[in-house]
C-alpha positions in Angstrom: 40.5 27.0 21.0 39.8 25.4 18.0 35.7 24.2 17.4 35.0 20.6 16.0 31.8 20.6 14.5 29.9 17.1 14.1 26.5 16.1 12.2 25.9 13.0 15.3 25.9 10.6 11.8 29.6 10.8 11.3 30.4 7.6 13.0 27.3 5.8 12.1 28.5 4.3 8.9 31.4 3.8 6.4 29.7 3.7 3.5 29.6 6.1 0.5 26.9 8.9 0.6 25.1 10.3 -2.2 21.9 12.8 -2.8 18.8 10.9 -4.4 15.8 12.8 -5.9 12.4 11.5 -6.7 10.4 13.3 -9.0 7.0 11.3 -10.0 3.3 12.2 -11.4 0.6 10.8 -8.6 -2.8 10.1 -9.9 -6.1 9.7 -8.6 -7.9 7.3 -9.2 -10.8 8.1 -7.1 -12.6 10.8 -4.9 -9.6 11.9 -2.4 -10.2 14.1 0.7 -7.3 15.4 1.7 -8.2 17.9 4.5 -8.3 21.4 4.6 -4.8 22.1 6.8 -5.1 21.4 10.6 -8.6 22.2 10.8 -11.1 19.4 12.0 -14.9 18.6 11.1 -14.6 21.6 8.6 -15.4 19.0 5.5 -13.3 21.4 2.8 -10.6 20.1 1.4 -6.7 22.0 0.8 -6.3 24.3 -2.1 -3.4 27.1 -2.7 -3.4 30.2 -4.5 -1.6 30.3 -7.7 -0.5 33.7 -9.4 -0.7 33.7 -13.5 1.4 36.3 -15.4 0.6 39.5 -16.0 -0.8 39.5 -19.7 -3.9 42.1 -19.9 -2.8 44.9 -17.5 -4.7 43.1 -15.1 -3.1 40.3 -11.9 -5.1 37.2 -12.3 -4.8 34.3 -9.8 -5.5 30.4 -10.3 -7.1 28.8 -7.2 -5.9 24.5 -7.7 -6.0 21.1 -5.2 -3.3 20.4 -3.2 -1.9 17.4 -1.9 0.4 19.0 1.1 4.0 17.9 1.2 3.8 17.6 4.9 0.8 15.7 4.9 2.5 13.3 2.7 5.5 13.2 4.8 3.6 12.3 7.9 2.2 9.4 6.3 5.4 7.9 4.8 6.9 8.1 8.7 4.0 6.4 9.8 4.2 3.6 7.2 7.9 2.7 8.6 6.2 3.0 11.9 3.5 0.6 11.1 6.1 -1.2 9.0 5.8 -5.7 9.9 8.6 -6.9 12.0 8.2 -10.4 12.8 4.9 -10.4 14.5 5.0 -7.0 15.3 5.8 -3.3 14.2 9.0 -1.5 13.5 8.1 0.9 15.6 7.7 -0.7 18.3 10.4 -2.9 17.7 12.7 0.5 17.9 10.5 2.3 21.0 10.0 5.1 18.2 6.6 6.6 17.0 5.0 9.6 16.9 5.0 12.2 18.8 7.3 10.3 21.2 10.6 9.5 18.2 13.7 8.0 19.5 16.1 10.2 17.9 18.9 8.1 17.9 21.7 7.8 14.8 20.9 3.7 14.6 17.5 4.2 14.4 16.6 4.2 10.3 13.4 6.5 10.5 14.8 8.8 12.9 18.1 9.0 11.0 16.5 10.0 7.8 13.3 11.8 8.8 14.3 13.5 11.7 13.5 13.4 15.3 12.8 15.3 18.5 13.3 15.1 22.3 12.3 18.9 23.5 13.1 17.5 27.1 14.8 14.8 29.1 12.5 11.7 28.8 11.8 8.5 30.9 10.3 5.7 28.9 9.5 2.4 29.4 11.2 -0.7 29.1 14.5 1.5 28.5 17.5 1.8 31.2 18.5 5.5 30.4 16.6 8.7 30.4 16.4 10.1 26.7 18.2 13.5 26.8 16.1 16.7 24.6 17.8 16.3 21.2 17.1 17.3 18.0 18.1 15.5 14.9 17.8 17.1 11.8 16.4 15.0 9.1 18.1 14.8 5.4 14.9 13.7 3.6 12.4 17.1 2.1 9.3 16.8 0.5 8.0 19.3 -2.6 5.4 19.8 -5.2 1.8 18.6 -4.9 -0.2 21.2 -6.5 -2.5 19.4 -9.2 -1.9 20.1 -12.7 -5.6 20.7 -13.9 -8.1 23.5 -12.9 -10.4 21.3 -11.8 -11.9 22.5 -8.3 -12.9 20.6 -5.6 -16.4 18.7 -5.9 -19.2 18.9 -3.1 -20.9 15.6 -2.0 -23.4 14.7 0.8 -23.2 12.0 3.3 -25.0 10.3 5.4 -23.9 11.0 8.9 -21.5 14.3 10.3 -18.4 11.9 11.7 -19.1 14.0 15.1 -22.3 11.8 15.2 -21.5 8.0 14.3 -21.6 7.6 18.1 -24.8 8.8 20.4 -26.7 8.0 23.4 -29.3 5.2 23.2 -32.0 7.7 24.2 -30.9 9.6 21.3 -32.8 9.6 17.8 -31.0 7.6 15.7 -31.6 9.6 12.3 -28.5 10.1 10.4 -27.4 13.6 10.8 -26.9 14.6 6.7 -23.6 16.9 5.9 -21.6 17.6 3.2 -17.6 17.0 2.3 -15.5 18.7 -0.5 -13.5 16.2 -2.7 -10.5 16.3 -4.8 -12.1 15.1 -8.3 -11.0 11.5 -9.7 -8.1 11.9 -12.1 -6.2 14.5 -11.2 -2.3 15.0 -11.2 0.0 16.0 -9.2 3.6 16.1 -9.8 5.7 15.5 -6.5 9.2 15.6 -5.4 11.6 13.9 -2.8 14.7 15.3 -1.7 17.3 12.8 0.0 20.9 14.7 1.3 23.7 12.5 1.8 22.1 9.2 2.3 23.8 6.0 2.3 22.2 3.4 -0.2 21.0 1.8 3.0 19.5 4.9 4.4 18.0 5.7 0.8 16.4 2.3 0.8 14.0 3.4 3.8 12.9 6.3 1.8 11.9 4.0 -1.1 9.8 2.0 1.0 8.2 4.3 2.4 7.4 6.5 -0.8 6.2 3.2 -2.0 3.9 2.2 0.9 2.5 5.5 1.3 0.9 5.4 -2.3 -2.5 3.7 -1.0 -2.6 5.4 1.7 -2.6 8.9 0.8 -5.6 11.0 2.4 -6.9 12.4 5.3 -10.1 10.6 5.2 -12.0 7.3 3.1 -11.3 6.7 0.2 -7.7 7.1 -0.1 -4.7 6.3 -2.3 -3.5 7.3 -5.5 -0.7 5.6 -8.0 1.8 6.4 -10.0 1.0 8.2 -13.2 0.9 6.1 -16.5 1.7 6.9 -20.0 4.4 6.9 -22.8 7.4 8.3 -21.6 10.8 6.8 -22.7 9.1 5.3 -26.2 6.2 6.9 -27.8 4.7 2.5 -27.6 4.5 1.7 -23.9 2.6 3.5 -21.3 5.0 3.6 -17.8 5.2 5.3 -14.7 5.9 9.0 -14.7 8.9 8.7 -12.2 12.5 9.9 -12.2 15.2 8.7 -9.8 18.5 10.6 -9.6 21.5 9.2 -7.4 24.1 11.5 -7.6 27.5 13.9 -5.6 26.9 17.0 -7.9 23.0 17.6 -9.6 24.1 17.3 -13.1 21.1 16.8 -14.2 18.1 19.2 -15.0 14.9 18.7 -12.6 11.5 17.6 -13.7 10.3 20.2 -11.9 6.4 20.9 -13.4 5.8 24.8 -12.9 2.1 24.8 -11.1 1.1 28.3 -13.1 0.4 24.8 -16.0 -3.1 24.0 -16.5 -3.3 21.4 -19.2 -1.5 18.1 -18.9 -0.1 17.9 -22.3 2.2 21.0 -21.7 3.0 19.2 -18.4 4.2 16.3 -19.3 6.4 17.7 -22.3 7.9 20.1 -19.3 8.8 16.9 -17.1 10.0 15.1 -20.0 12.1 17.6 -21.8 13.9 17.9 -18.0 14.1 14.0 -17.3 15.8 13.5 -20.7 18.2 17.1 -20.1 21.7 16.1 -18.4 24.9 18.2 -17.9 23.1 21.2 -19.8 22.8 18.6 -22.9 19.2 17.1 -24.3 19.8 13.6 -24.5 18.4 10.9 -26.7 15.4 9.1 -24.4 16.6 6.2 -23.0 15.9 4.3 -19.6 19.3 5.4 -17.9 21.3 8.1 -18.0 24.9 8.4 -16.7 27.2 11.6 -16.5 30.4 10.8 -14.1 28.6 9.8 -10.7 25.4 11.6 -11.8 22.9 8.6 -12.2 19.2 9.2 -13.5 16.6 6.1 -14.1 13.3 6.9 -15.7 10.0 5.2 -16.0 10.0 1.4 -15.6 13.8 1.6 -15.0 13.2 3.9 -12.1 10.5 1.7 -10.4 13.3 -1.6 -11.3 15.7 0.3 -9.1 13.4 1.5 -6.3 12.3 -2.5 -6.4 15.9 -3.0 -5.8 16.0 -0.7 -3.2 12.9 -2.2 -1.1 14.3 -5.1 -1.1 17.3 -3.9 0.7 15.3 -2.2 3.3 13.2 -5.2 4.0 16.4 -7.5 4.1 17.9 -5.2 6.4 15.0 -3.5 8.6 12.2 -6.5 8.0 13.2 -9.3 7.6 14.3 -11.4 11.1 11.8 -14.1 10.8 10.8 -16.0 7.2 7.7 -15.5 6.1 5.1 -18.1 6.2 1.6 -18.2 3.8 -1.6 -20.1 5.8 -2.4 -23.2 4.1 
């Protein structure tokens, strides 16, 4: 008997699919504590171990920040979450959230992040049971080791976050401690990976690789931005960002190799890839086409993402007009 195998998206939509890539320098601007993995009240922040070539005889090893791909995953989901829908959330609008997702084909988080039902579910205000499902998301995160070897930085606060609340009998003396820091000005080079997405279904990714930008860390301050400097013309600063729409990867990645220590080698990596199509060099330009291969750099990257957010708030947003208090 013959098998039919099916994705559960199949039916969804009509549409074309594509793959879209975003490759993009983050920058920050301040302090940033990003946590040291799952570990609470620990006050260090994430670094990874990076191997250097073998040179001297002798193995050498590079210890850098990390921004963790899956960190910054969790926060774009929960920025389509918290997303504003009339006078409430997406979210809620949908009955999805975290840990609790709907994982249904209709829903636009769940259909491009994923989502997870490990057993049959009642919730409330909904008919029907949920049934355990899994459904695979098409949207991988990448990168996020900092360019510079610039360790973490050590500063003291005021009160251990285990203490902001006590009895009234207790003394009420700040309890001193101390929290590692990811120093001011560091970069690190990121990448999103979108497989057979539908414009519409790429436009939620968009916004919420947008919205996530200031709200990057697992503590105060957050937030970082996209990188700025020359990059198409050797006269105007833009943002360090590539976007790719494409069927086959024609083009070469901007892929920064984290054994790099100095941003100037870097950025001439990244650029040398953004501007390398079809196994060619090309001339530096804002667009780049190659058959259905599509590549937008810099401000012409951040023009189309603008394109796509609009989309997504049209489509997922946008049910009641928006009004501005007098």
């Amino acid at each position: 008997m013959a098998s039919k195998v099916k994705s559960g998206l199949e039916d969804y939509s009509d549409k074309q699919r594509f793959n879209f890539d975003i490759y993009a320098f983050f920058e920050g601007g301040q302090e940033l504590y990003f946590g040291h993995e799952t570990q609470v009240n620990v006050n260090i922040v994430e670094t990874v171990t990076i191997p250097l070539p073998n040179n001297g005889g002798e193995e050498s090893e590079l210890e850098k920040c990390y921004l963790s791909p899956t960190k910054r995953r969790g926060v774009e989901r929960r920025t389509l979450i918290w997303a504003p829908k009339g006078n409430g959330l997406l979210g809620d609008t949908l009955n999805c959230g975290i840990p609790h997702t709907c994982s249904k084909a209709e829903c636009p988080i769940c259909r491009v992040f994923g989502g997870l039902i490990t057993s049959t579910t009642e919730v409330e205000g909904e008919n029907e049971k949920r049934p355990a499902t899994t459904l695979i998301g098409r949207l991988t995160h990448s990168g996020g080791v900092a360019i510079q070897e610039l360790g973490p930085e050590e500063k003291q606060r005021a009160m251990h976050p285990s203490m902001i609340r006590k009895p009234p009998e207790s003394e009420p003396t700040p309890t001193p401690f101390k929290r590692e820091y990811n120093q001011p000005g560091l970069l690190y080079p990121v990448y999103n990976h979108c497989l057979s997405m539908t414009d519409s279904e790429f436009s939620t990714v968009a916004y919420a690789f947008m919205s996530a930008l200031a709200r990057l860390g697992a503590g105060n301050p957050k937030g970082v931005k996209i990188y700025d400097a020359p990059l198409v013309r050797e006269d105007k600063e833009e943002p360090w960002i590539v976007v790719d729409r494409y069927l086959a990867p024609l083009g070469k990645r901007p892929v920064v190799s984290p054994s790099i220590t100095e941003v100037e080698e870097a950025k001439k990596q990244f650029r040398k890839a953004a501007f390398s199509v079809a196994g060619k060099e090309q001339e530096p330009t804002d667009e780049l086409t190659e058959g259905n291969f599509q590549r937008y750099i810099g401000d012409a990257a951040i023009a189309k993402l603008s394109e796509y957010l609009t989309k997504f708030e049209e489509e997922a947003l946008n049910n009641v007009d928006a009004e501005t208090d007098n």
